[in-house]
Structure formats: structure tokens, C-alpha cells
N, C-alpha and C positions, 0 to 999 in steps of 0.2 A: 580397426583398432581393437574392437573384441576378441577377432581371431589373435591378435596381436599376444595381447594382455593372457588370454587360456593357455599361449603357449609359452608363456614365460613362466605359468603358475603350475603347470602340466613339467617342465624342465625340473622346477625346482622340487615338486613334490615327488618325481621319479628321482633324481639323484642326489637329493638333499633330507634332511630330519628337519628342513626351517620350516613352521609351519605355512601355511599357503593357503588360501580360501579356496572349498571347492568349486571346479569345474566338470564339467560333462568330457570324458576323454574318449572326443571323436575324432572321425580322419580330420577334419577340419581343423579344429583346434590343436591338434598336434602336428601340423605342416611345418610349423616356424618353431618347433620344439630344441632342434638342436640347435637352433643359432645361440638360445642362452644357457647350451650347456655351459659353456666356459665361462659363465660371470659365475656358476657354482666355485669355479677355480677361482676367481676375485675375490671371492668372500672368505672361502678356505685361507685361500694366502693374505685376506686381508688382519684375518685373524690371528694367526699363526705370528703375525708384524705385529699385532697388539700385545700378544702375548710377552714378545722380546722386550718391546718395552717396558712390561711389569717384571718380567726375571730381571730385568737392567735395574730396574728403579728398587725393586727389592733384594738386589744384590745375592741372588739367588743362587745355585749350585749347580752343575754341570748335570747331573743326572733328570733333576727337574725341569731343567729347559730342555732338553731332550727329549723327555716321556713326553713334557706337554705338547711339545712343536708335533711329533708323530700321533698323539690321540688324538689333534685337531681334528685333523683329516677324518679320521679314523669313524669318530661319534656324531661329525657335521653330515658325514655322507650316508652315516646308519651300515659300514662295513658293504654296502653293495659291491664295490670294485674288489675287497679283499674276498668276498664268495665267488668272483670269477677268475680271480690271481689263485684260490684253492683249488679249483674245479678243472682248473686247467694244467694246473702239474699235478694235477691224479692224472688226468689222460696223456699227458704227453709222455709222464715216465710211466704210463702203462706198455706200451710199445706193441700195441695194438693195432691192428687195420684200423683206415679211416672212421668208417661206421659204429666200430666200438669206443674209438676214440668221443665221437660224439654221443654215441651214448651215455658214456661214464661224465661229459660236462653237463648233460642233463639229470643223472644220479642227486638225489640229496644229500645222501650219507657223504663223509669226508675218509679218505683214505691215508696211510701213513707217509705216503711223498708229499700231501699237500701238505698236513704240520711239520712233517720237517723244513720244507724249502722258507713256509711262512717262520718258521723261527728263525730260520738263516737269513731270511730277507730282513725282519723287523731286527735283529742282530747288528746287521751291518749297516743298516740305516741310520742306528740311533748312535753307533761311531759316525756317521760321518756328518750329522747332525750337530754333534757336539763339539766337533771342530771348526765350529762354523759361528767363529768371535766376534768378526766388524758386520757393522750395519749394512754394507753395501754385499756381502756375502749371504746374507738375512735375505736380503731384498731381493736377490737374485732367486733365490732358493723359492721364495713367496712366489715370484713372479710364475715359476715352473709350472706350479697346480694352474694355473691360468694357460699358460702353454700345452701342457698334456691334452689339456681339454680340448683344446683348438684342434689338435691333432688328430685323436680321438673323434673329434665331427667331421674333419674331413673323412677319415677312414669310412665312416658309415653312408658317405655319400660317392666315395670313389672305390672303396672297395668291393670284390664280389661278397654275395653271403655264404654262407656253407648251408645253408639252408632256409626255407621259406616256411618261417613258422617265429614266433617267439618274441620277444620286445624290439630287441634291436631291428626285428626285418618290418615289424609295424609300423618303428619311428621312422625306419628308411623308405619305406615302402608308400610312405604316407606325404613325405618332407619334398616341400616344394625347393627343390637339388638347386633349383636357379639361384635365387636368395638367398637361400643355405650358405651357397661355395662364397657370394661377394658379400656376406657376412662373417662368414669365419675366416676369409681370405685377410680383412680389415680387421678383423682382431689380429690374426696373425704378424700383419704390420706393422702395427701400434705395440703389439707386446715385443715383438726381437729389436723396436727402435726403443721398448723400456729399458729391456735386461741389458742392451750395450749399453746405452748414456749408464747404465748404475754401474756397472763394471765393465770395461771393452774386453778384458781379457773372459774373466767369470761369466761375462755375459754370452759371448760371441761362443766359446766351446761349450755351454751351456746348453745352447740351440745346435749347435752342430751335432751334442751329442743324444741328443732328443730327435734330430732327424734321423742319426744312426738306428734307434732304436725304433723307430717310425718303417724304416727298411727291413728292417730285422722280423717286424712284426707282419709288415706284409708277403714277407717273402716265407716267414714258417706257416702262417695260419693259410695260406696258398697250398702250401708242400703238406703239410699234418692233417688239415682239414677241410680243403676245398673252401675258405673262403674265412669270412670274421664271421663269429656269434659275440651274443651280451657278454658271456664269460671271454671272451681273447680279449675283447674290448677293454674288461674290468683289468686282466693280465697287462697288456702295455700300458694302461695308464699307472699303474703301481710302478713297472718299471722305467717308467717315464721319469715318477718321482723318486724315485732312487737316483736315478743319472743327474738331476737335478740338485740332490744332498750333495755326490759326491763330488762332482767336479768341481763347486766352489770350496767344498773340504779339501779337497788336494792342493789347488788354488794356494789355499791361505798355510798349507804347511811347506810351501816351498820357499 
């Protein structure tokens, strides 16, 4: 139960700002680490659901339910998935061989395709955020951050790395793969049997379009770079929750 316990507190203080009491972060204690990556997605979109409720009850304006729903994420995670969503369109529209490609995701500095694409991504999220009026479109959206994640830990247990070095190859390299997969398999379950009872349509194209992108991501970070790093990681799940705004936005304007 210790091991247990370090790796739920090991999960939340790598991908979360919630405080967490320290632990020793050894192979041990980070074996069962990615099983509660995705309650970080629980708590992001539990919040995000809290939130709707105060923009509702304070009869609030379109722009503020928007900026807030998208800084949830944003200040709970401490920006880690948007420094990989950056780092990864400098290398991909550098159009560079492999090796320099992963150079430039290990680079600090930010170059001018990562803030462009990030304004174009935060841009078009916060339209399709804002079209997104009933509760059950809400809930769908919420549920996604809990989805990507899911996703997201399988990737780290079934995907190749592109290389052996770095956090992601520590967590993976470390992560007891058995319990992992019939852990995140059963979130997996439980969450695609939430998002359809709350919407069958919203819900159902919701997952299908999170597996689109689930494919997408394994078949570029394959082709570009020999395999997933922390930053491609941080890249899908961003685009995970975009596909996740939008398709209940489009949803609800038709």
C-alpha cells in the first residue's frame, strides 16, 4: 500500500501544481505512477464542471467562461503538456532530420512556430469552448481531460520510445506494464460508458475522435521521431483536448 500511496503522490506532483507530501522518487515508488495519471484528468475536468456552475449561477459572460474553462487546465498542470505541445512544433516545422528534430524537443529556448501554432491552438479552443451552452456538452468536454489521460498512459506503456533517457523513459521503464494496462484499460471503460450515458451522440464521436488522434499520434511520433518523448506526449494530450472542445461545439450548433 506504500508503494501504492508514493505513486499516486509521485503522479500528482509530476503532473499536477496540487500540493502532495513528499516522497522518495524511486523505481519503486514510481511503478504504479501512471495508473493515476488520469485522476489528474478527474480533477482538471472536475473543476472545469465547477466552474460552469459558478459562470451559470453568476450569470456570467461568454468570454469568462471560456478564458476560465481553458486556464483550468492550464495553472492545475503548471503548463508541463503546453512546454511539450511547444517543443514539438519547433521540431516538427523545423523539417529537419530525426536527430535534429530531437534535439530541438530538448532545446529550452522557444522558437517562432511554437507561439505561433500555440496562439492558433489557444485561439481556436476558446471558440469552441464557448459554444459549448448545456450541461451535458460541459460534461462531455470535462470528461475528455480524464480520457486524454487514459490515453496518454497507454501510449507510454505500448508505445516505442525514441529514446532512452528522460522522464517519460523513467516512468515507462520503471512501470509495472501489467497493472498499468488493466488499470487504465478500466478507467478506459468506465470513462467511454460516462461520456455516452451523458451524451450518445457528443459522447460516442467524442471517443472516436480522441482515438483518431490517438492514431495520428502514433503513427507521426513513429514517422518524425522514432518513437514517443515527454514533449509528443504533452503534444497529444493538448490535441486530445481540443478534439474534445470541438466536437461537442459543433454538436450543439447544428
Amino acid at each position: 500500500m506504500k508503494t501504492v500511496f508514493s505513486s499516486l503522490v509521485i503522479a500528482f506532483s509530476m503532473y499536477s501544481k496540487i500540493p502532495m507530501p513528499r516522497v522518495e522518487w524511486t523505481e519503486e515508488n514510481r511503478k504504479y505512477a501512471i495508473c493515476f495519471f488520469p485522476l489528474v484528468g478527474l480533477v482538471t475536468g472536475g473543476l472545469c464542471y465547477v466552474w460552469f456552475l459558478i459562470c451559470g449561477h453568476l450569470q456570467a459572460g461568454t468570454l469568462l467562461f471560456s478564458a476560465g474553462m481553458a486556464a483550468i487546465p492550464l495553472f492545475l498542470t503548471g503548463g508541463i503538456h503546453v512546454d511539450g505541445f511547444m517543443d514539438t512544433m519547433d521540431a516538427m516545422h523545423s523539417y529537419l532530420p530525426r536527430e535534429e528534430k530531437l534535439r530541438i524537443l530538448k532545446d529550452s529556448h522557444i522558437g517562432a512556430f511554437s507561439v505561433i501554432c500555440l496562439l492558433g491552438y489557444y485561439l481556436t479552443y476558446l471558440g469552441w469552448i464557448s459554444e459549448l451552452r448545456s450541461e451535458r456538452a460541459v460534461l462531455c468536454f470535462c470528461l475528455g481531460f480524464l480520457l486524454s489521460r487514459i490515453l496518454s498512459g497507454l501510449s507510454i506503456v505500448y508505445f516505442p520510445g525514441a529514446k532512452k533517457e528522460g522522464l517519460l523513459y523513467a516512468f515507462s521503464s520503471t512501470a509495472h506494464k501489467r497493472s498499468v494496462r488493466l488499470v487504465l484499460f478500466l478507467f478506459l471503460g468506465l470513462c467511454i460508458v460516462g461520456m455516452v450515458l451523458v451524451s450518445p451522440l457528443a459522447g460516442s464521436l467524442t471517443v472516436i475522435g480522441n482515438f483518431a488522434v490517438f492514431g495520428w499520434y502514433r503513427y507521426d511520433s513513429k514517422k518524425e521521431f522514432g518513437g514517443i518523448t515527454g514533449d509528443l506526449a504533452g503534444w497529444f494530450l493538448l490535441c486530445a483536448e481540443w478534439v474534445s472542445a470541438m466536437v461537442p461545439a459543433v454538436i450543439a450548433l447544428l
